[in-house]
Structures are given as structure tokens and as C-alpha cells.
Steps between C-alpha positions, in 0.01 A plus 500: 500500500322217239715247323514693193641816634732242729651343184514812257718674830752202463590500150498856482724485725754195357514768199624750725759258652632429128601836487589568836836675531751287700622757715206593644537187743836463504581898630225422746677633868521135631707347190700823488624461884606174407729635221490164278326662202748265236442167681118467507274329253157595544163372462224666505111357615188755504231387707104612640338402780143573432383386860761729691501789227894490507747588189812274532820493300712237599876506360749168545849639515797241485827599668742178328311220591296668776199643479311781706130544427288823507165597525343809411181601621291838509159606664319821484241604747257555146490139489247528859285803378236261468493342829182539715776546799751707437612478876932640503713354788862609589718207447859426398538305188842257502556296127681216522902576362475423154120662449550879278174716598314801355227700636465798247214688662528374876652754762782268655601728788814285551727282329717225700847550427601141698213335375321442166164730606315775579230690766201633327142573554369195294101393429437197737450270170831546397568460851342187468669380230803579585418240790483243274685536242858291444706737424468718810729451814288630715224799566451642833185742593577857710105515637414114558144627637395615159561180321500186731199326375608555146849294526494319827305219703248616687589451920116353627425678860456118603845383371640826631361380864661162501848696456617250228624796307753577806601171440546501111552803483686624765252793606167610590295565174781327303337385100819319395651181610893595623750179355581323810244546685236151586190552231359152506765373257496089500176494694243313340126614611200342371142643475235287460224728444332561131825476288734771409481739206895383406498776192440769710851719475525526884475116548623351209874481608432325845225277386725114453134308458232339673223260441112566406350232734130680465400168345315595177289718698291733275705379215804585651705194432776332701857560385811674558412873405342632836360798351299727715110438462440830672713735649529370824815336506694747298368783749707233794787458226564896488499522828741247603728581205452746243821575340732792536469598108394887524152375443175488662546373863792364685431174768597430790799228385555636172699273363398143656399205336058464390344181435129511421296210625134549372236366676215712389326729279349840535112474472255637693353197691588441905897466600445121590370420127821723401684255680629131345610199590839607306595724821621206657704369195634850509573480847644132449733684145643779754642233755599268229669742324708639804356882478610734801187719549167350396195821527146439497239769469221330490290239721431161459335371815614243761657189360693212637690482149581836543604477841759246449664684129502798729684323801759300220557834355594644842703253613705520183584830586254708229350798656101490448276828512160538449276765548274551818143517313238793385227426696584773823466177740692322767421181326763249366600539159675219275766470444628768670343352862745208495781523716801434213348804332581887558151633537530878374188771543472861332559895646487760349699816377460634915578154606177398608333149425246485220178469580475225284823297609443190734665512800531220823705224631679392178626887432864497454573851345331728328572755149422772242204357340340871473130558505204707283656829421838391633620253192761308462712520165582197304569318194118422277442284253621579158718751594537805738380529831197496717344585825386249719485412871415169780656252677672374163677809461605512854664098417746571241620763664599252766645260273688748357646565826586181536666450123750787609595345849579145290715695268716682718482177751442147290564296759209604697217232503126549603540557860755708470357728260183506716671571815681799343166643394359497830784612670538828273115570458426856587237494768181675397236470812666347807825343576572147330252285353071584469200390347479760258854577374652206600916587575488822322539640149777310270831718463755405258775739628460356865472141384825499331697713735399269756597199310823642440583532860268167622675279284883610532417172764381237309197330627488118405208384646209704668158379625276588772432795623148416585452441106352230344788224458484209252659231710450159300368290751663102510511155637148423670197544294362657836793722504382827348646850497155702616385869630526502828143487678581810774705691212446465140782685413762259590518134370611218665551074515217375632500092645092385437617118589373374786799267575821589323798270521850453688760696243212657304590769322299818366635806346416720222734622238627834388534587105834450479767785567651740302883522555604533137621872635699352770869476417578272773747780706282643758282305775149456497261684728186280608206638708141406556215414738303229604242347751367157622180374636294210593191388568559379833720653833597162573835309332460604148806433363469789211784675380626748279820409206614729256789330276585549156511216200664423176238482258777378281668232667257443687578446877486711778775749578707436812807690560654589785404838629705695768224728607263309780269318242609215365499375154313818404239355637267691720304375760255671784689527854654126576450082579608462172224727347207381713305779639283405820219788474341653733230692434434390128761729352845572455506844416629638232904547513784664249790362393828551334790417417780477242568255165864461515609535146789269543272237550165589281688639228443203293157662385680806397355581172165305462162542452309131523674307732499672864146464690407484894299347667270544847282291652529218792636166541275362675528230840194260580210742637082461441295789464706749540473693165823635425521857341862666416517876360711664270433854493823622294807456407790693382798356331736818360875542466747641821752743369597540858240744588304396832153417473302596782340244703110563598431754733504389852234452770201619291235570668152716516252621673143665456347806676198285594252748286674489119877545462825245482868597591792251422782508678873324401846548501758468205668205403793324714709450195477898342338879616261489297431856310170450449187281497167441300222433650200285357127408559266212350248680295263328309707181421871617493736714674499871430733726621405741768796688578901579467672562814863609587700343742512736842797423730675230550489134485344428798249826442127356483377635225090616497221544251171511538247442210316806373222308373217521715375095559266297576406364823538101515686416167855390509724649322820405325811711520877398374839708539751497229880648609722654253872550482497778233374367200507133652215385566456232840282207634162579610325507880164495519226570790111408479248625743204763578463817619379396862753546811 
């Protein structure tokens, strides 16, 4: 309709208002069941939408002092003649209470008597605008197959295979967040990539800012409006979190927290000219700036700098993920090849690893990053939605993931988050961890059922595992905290000093531990492993000590412990902690025991002050080259439910041609109900198996390895025992597959 014809309509009709007769509102049905006819003063406002094509009559009735407004509206299916898509859907219509309708030429085939609204066979544009509009309660569709990408997000096939939606949403193929459920609320995720189209309608209510550290590249200058440059990042942005607005897409965390950290623009020259030196002030603005999930699509190269953001952002507890690389290869990629990072590669709709996806040693997990003919759907630049596919597809999806786990559980740092993922990975080639898909395909369903039932025992300290640890090493300048020459996998103290002194001593030192959980009632439960050696078989006096420290105070902790160690100190076998080896080597050997809260519970409730410390204390010896070991340790809460003790008498044996059987028996303490089984591959443990306890305590339990192995080469086994959902200490076997 032109402006003309717009305003001629409206004072046309203010002349037919002037001589309106009065009780042709006030007779209306709903003014007459309220039988107050003498008590209402009325006003009277005639209104037209030109956008919505809707009459409106709105009347102001005043019972006393009170007053009770109407609307009036009408619609008639002429008004959509015109439409190229004249599309009808079933739906049911409800107004809100104080909304009058008409419909003059629409078939309503039923009229609520309970509720102010009707079922009708309506054109899908009033349908949609119905959807919108303010003065509807609420519209419901009868044939949601005929209409779904008209007035709802879109479900990817790659967010659909992560599950989030079962997690949001409460079902499989679910497009609309439930209230209640964990969406990535209070996470904050940042994305430094090309910027992020912030105007687009299915970011613009998550985006909270960013930077735009490209650095003047191109003309792009530095300053706080990350805008994208290209696409890129707002392709990552959609996936991670589009919003739950009937538009477009929906993401994977639809409703957590973007900040855009530009680093680069979209041109066509080579990725590493793409690349500035801004990435690491990004990097450097996500730690500083305390965000929970930091995602990078992209690759930068090695670099020291990098490195070390990387390792300060892990170790403040902010999940990193990066994506694997597009080159096919099973070379390393930066930053996704360094060990604080979650390295993530791409499948496919059939689960199958892109062609194009790097793969290798650093592959953590892989996900949906879709292929040629087999898109992935996401947010583009200036508005709707794109296809797309790679390696930085596959990342968000991740970090999404991840967003949703820190929502439902904010407590969860790094290493906890990572362990989850790995733990709940579904496996897509063999069993546990390989080359190509790393632990398996990201779930969000499984990651935060398992948290759920993981954490219902908190966890206040974890390290080991075979992992990389980041002992701080102190005291000596030779003292250093070093891979271990035989095993690379496990760190340890190692003495360089030719002569060391009476009283010496040399330890490294935890990050400090976590027990701001802790309410100071129940005990703490303590287990780890460790080993000694030396460089000679004669008296090396080399020991192992594992004590704990007030990083506030700070002194040493000595209390008075009624289990056999004393002081909470630890020390290998006896003569006050010396160890006269024979043979070069200790061994490696478990222990555990209990906190007493009665006597620890002064460190109920922090988060700085609490740290350990292992190492020796060292007696006069030359040459002798102490080494001490730390492979893990546990420190978690006892609400009274035993905590199995390693498996006992582990032992294996080879067929002499190319298979390994273990061999153990369940833990003194508790029947176990069952055991996992694990195997070095590549440079960490991976699990192998899951086996359930047969008989009874003293039953020796058997499993051979189905692997088929190679003749000569040691391999390295460990046995985990489980109460339940309790999870024990470790024993571990090395050896071949000879007799």
C-alpha cells in the first residue's frame, strides 16, 4: 500500500469513528458477560499496521479507578492472495485474554470455549505472523513436517551427531532449548578466527565483544569492533552457538557466551600470510580475561610464545581446542599439536575421517566437519546460512561440547573437562585411542551423563595417568622436572650434580590444590605411584618423599598421622627413607592411604594455599644420579565408599610368536566388579579392554591381548580395579611377547 493510500485509510477512518455508534463496542459479547454497561468510560484508538496488514480497534474501559484494556484485531485470508506461497498449515490459534479477533472469510473449524482461540486451516504467512506477533499467546502447528524450515531453527546433521540437542533439548532431533536444561549459559567461549558478523540475527544476542587484533592489516585497523573480514569466523560462531530464535540454524551451546578475537582477514594469499602477530595478543586477551573455552580454527605454526599462553591458559583451567589441519597428513599441526591443546580432526555424515583431516600422535577426538557433497550448515556472513566443511568445522563443534559440560558443571577445570571427553568418546575404528580418530567422536549426551555420575565424588586434585604433568621443578638449578629417557610419557626429578650435599633437598611442586569443594566433614582419599633409581648398584642413598606444604604459611606440614606413614610424609620402604638399590631401580610401587579430616580440615575451602611436594632429601653420595617418579596422583573425597586397592600379583606372559596374557587377582581391600585394561600406544595409555570380575577374591583373573604384536618390543600394560563406579589405584606389567 503507498503512503498516500496509507494516510487517506486513516482519516477516513477517524471520520468514521466520530460517528461511530457507542453501542456497537460496548454490546460487544465480552463487555456484555461482564454486565457493567453503566460503570465504564470508554476510549476509543483506531490503528493500521501497514507492515503486518492488521485492522486494530483498541477500546480502554475503566471499571472505578481500574482499568481493563482491549484490543481488536481482524485478518482475512484476501489480505495473502498475493503471496508467491500460499502454503496452508493446520494450527491452533490462542490470543492472549484481553485480544477480541475476527476472521470474516476464514473457515475456523473450532472455537475454544476455555481458551481465547481457534483451529483452522490458516496460510503459513499468517501462520508466520501469528508467530511473532505480541498479541498472540501462543500458535501450535498439527503437520510440523510441512512447515519446519519456515518457523524453526534448522537441526545441522553435524550438531544432530554430537547429541547436544538431547542435552538442550531433552530429545533426539530436539530444535528448542527446554528451561532447565545446561545450554552453555555463563560460559564464555572465545574464537579467534576472522571476527564475528555480531549483526547477524542468530549471533547477535550471544555475541558480549571481542577485540580486532589483525593489526591494520589490509586497512583493517586495530580496535574494539572485531568484525568478521570474511566469513570464517562467523561460520565457527554458528556453529558453537547460534541462537534458539526460530531462525536460520541452531548451535551446538545455543545460548553461551561469544567473544570474537580477530586475528586475520579473508584474502586469497597463503594461510601463514593470513596469520598475524595479533594471534598471540589474542591468545594472551583470552587468559587475561579469564574465558572458559578458547577455539581456534586456524594454524599458526610452532611457537615458543605460543607454547607457553597455551600452557598458562591450561593450567588456569580454560579448555583449549584447535583443529587438527587440512592437509590429509600425519604431520604436526599448530597449535593444535601441543599437548595443553585438544587436537580435533573431521568425519563425515557415515562417520568416516575426511580425506582431508590430519590425523597422528597429537589426535585427541575427532567431529562433524562434513565433506564435498556432505555440507555442513551454518551461520554466513551478513545474514543466513551457508555450507561449508574442514577441520574448522569439525573444532567448534568440540568447543561447543565443551561450553555445555561447563554450564551444567562450572567447577570443572581443563583436565577435567578433557578427561570427560575422552572417557565418553564413541569409538569409531578400534577400541580407545588411534592415530586417525584419536579417542573417538565427541558426544554431548555421554559427556554430561558421565559427569553427572563421575563427579557426585569430587575430585580435588588429579595428575598422571601417563599424561604430561607440569610439576614446577625447585631448589637446585640442576634439579629439573624432565621426560624420562626410557619413557617419554612420564616425567620425573632428575639429580645432574655430580656431588650433592648432606640434607640436600630436591623436589618439584604441584599447582596448588583445589579443596574449595571440600567442606571439611569427610576424610581424604590419597593414592599414587612412584619409582626410584640411581646410577650406581652400590650405596646410593636415593630416596623417594612425598609431603604436602603450605604455600601460605609457608612451612612444611607435619601432623601426626595414625596410619603407618608418618607426618604424611611418604618415603620408599625404610632406614629413614634411604633406599640401598640393587639393581639400579626401585620399581615402581602404589600407595594409599587416608587424609584424616579431623586433622587436614584446616584447608577446607581453599583454592591457593594447599600444594605437595615429591622429590628426595638427599644424604652425602657422588655420582649416583638420583631420579624419583611421580606417575599420578589422586586426591578425591571418601564418603565411606571403599576404594579398591590395585589389583594384585600382576603379571604376564607372551606366547613366544605374538600374543600377551595378564594375569591378577582383585584387590585385598574390595571384590572388585570389574577392571580396565590399558596399553602404551604411541605416547599414552589407551584402553584395550573392560573386563568383569569372575569369582571370587582370590580367583586369578585372565586376559590375553587380541592385538597381534611384535616380536622384541616391550610393551606396557596397567590394570585399573573398580568398585562400581569407583574407580582404584593402578598395577602395571611391562614386557614382550617371548616365553
Amino acid at each position: 500500500m503507498k503512503k498516500w493510500e496509507i494516510i487517506f485509510c486513516r482519516l477516513f477512518l477517524m471520520l468514521i469513528l466520530v460517528f461511530l455508534p457507542t453501542p456497537m463496542i460496548v454490546e460487544s459479547t465480552s463487555f456484555q458477560s461482564m454486565n457493567i454497561e453503566n460503570d465504564i468510560k470508554r476510549e476509543f484508538k483506531f490503528g493500521f499496521s501497514a507492515d503486518s496488514e492488521i485492522w486494530k480497534l483498541e477500546t480502554e474501559t475503566q471499571i472505578s479507578t481500574k482499568y481493563i484494556k482491549k484490543e481488536y484485531i481482524e485478518y482475512r485470508i484476501s489480505d495473502f492472495t498475493n503471496k508467491s506461497d500460499m502454503s496452508f498449515v493446520d494450527a491452533t490459534v490462542i490470543f492472549k485474554d484481553n485480544i477480541e479477533w475476527n476472521f470474516p472469510d476464514l473457515n475456523i473449524r473450532y472455537k475454544y470455549k476455555c481458551l481465547n482461540g481457534f483451529d483452522a486451516h490458516i496460510p503459513i504467512e499468517m501462520y508466520n505472523d501469528f508467530k511473532k506477533a505480541s498479541f498472540v499467546k501462543y500458535v501450535e502447528n498439527q503437520t510440523v513436517t510441512s512447515i519446519e524450515k519456515l518457523c524453526n531453527d534448522d537441526l545441522d546433521w553435524g550438531v544432530d551427531k554430537t547429541e547436544a540437542e538431547e542435552v538442550w533439548g531433552g530429545a533426539e532431533d530436539a530444535k528448542d532449548v527446554l528451561p532447565g536444561n545446561p545450554a552453555g549459559e555463563g560460559v564464555k567461549v572465545a574464537i579467534i578466527d576472522s571476527g564475528i558478523d555480531h549483526d547477524h540475527t542468530d549471533l547477535d544476542g550471544n555475541y558480549k565483544g571481542g577485540w580486532d587484533f589483525a593489526g591494520n592489516y589490509k586497512g583493517d585497523p586495530e580496535d574494539s569492533d572485531p568484525f568478521d573480514a570474511g566469513g570464517h569466523g562467523t561460520a565457527v560462531a554458528g556453529i558453537i552457538a547460534a541462537e534458539d530464535n526460530g531462525q536460520d540454524v541452531i548451535g551446538v551451546a545455543p545460548k553461551a557466551s561469544l567473544y570474537a578475537l580477530k586475528v586475520w582477514c579473508w584474502t586469497n594469499a597463503s594461510e601463514t600470510e593470513k596469520i598475524s602477530v595479533g594471534f598471540w595478543n589474542a591468545l594472551d586477551w583470552a587468559v587475561d580475561n579469564d574465558m572458559d573455552v578458547i577455539s581456534i580454527s586456524m594454524g599458526t605454526g610452532y611457537s615458543q610464545i605460543t607454547y607457553d599462553l597455551c600452557n598458562q591458559g591450561y593450567n588456569a583451567g580454560i579448555v583449549i581446542v584447535a583443529s587438527a589441519g587440512n592437509t590429509g597428513t600425519n604431520q604436526s599441526h599448530f597449535p593444535s599439536g601441543y599437548p595443553s591443546v585438544i587436537c580435533v580432526g573431521s568425519v563425515d555424515k557415515d562417520n568416516v575421517l575426511v580425506e582431508n583431516s590430519n590425523y597422528g600422535p597429537t589426535q585427541e577426538l575427532v567431529a562433524p566437519g562434513g565433506r564435498k557433497y556432505n555440507w555442513i550448515k551454518t551461520t554466513e556472513l551478513g545474514g543466513g546460512t551457508k555450507l561449508t566443511s574442514g577441520t574448522s568445522i569439525a573444532c567448534p563443534m568440540v568447543s561447543g561440547v565443551c561450553a555445555l559440560l561447563l554450564s551444567a558443571y562450572p567447577h570443572l577445570d581443563s583436565d577435567d573437562v578433557r578427561y570427560i571427553l575422552r572417557e565418553t568418546a564413541v569409538d569409531l575404528n578400534v577400541t580407545g585411542w588411534d592415530q586417525y580418530y584419536g579417542y573417538g567422536m565427541v558426544n554431548a549426551k555421554a559427556a554430561l551423563d558421565f559427569a553427572d555420575t563421575y563427579y557426585q565424588q569430587p575430585v580435588f586434585y588429579e595428575d598422571g595417568d601417563g599424561m604430561i604433568n607440569f610439576w614446577q621443578a625447585s631448589d637446585s638449578p640442576k634439579n629439573v622436572v624432565v621426560p624420562d629417557y626410557n619413557n617419554s610419557f612420564i616425567y620425573c626429578v632428575k639429580n645432574y650434580e655430580a656431588v650433592s650435599h648432606p640434607g640436600y633437598k630436591m623436589w618439584a611442586e604441584s599447582p596448588t590444590i583445589d579443596l574449595s569443594s571440600w567442606g571439611g566433614a569427610n576424610d581424604l582419599l590419597l593414592s599414587f605411584r612412584f619409582r626410584c633409581t640411581s646410577a650406581s648398584s652400590s650405596s646410593s642413598v636415593t630416596q623417594f618423599r612425598l609431603r604436602f606444604y603450605d604455600a601460605q604459611t609457608p612451612t612444611d606440614i607435619d601432623f601426626t598421622n595414625p596410619t603407618s606413614y608418618d607426618y604424611y610424609i611418604v618415603k620408599q620402604n625404610n632406614r629413614n627413607g634411604q633406599t640401598w638399590i640393587s639393581g639400579y631401580d626401585s620399581g615402581w610401587q602404589t600407595v594409599s592411604f587416608t587424609l584424616l579430616a579431623s586433622e587436614f580440615n584446616q584447608f577446607a575451602g581453599s583454592s591457593n594455599r594447599l600444594v605437595l611436594r615429591w622429590g628426595h632429601h638427599d644424604s652425602w653420595s657422588t655420582n649416583h644420579h638420583q631420579t624419583e617418579y611421580l606417575d599420578y596422583l589422586h586426591i578425591f573425597e571418601d564418603d565411606n565408599a571403599v576404594v579398591p586397592n590395585p589389583p594384585r600379583e600382576l603379571t604376564g606372559f607372551g606366547d613366544g610368536i605374538q600374543y600377551i596374557t595378564l594375569t591378577w587377582k582383585s584387590p585385598a581391600n574390595v571384590l572388585a566388579t570389574h577392571y580396565r585394561i590399558y596399553r602404551i600406544v604411541g605416547s599414552s595409555y589407551v584402553l584395550q579392554a573392560t573386563v568383569d570380575q569372575d569369582g571370587f577374591i582370590d580367583t586369578t583373573q585372565l586376559w590375553m591381548d587380541p592385538e597381534q604384536l611384535s616380536y622384541g618390543v616391550t610393551y606396557y600394560y596397567r590394570v585399573r580395579a573398580y568398585n562400581y563406579d569407583i574407580a582404584g589405584a593402578y598395577a602395571y606389567w611391562s614386557g614382550d611377547v617371548g616365553w
